[in-house]
N, C-alpha and C positions, 0 to 999 in steps of 0.2 A: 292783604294785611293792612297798608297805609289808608285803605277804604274804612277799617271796619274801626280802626283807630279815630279817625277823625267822626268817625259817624257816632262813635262812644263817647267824646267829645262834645261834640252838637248836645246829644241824648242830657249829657253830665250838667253844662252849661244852661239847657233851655227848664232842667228840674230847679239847679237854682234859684232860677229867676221867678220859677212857678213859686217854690216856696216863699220867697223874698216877697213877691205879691200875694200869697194868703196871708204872712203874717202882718201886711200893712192894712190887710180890711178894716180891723177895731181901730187903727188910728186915723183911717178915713171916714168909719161911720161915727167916732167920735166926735171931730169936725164937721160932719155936713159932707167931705167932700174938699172942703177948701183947704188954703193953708196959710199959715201966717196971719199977716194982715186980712189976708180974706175974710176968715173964720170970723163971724160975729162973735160968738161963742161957744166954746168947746165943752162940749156936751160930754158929761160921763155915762158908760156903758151903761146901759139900763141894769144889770144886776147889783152895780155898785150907787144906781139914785132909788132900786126899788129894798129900802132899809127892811123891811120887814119880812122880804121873802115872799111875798105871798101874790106874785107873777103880775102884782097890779101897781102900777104906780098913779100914785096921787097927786093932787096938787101938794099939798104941806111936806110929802117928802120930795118931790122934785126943785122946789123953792130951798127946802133943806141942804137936797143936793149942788144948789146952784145955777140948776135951771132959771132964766128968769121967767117971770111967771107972763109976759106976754108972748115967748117962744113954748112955754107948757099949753098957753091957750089956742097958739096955733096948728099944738098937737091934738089937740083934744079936739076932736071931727065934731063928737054929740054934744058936746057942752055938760058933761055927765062927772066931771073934774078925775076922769082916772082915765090913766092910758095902758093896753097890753102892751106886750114886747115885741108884738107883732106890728102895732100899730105906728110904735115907736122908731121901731126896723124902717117901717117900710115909709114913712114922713121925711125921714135920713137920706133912702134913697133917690124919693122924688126933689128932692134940692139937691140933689148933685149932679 
């Protein structure tokens, strides 16, 4: 009985922490990754810098959003002034 208590326990404790850690993704890929001082600049979610919906972000909306526009050109691979969400995702994770 004291086995399966403690093992409910464990199970209870290690969901917390799981969930506590998904809901910090968005404010790690927001940052790059860093925190505080580290953080050059904290970067808003790509849904809320892509203003028009339309799964593309731009130069003139991510400078809108805040982005500065030499961290947008470091996103932008082709030089083609728009980034997927994909592209945006995954530039976030290679800096951290």
């Amino acid at each position: 009985m004291m086995k399966k208590l403690i093992s409910l326990l464990l199970t209870l404790m290690l969901s917390t922490v799981a969930v506590a850690a998904e809901s910090g993704k968005d404010d790690m890929a927001a940052t790059g990754n860093k925190s505080g001082a580290e953080a050059s600049h904290q970067l808003p979610k790509f849904s809320e810098a892509d203003a028009n919906g339309d799964k593309m972000l731009t130069r003139k909306e991510a400078v809108k959003a805040g982005i500065p526009k030499r961290q947008f050109q470091d996103i932008d691979y082709n030089g083609d002034g728009v980034v997927t969400r994909t592209i945006y995702k995954y530039d976030l994770r290679q800096k951290s």
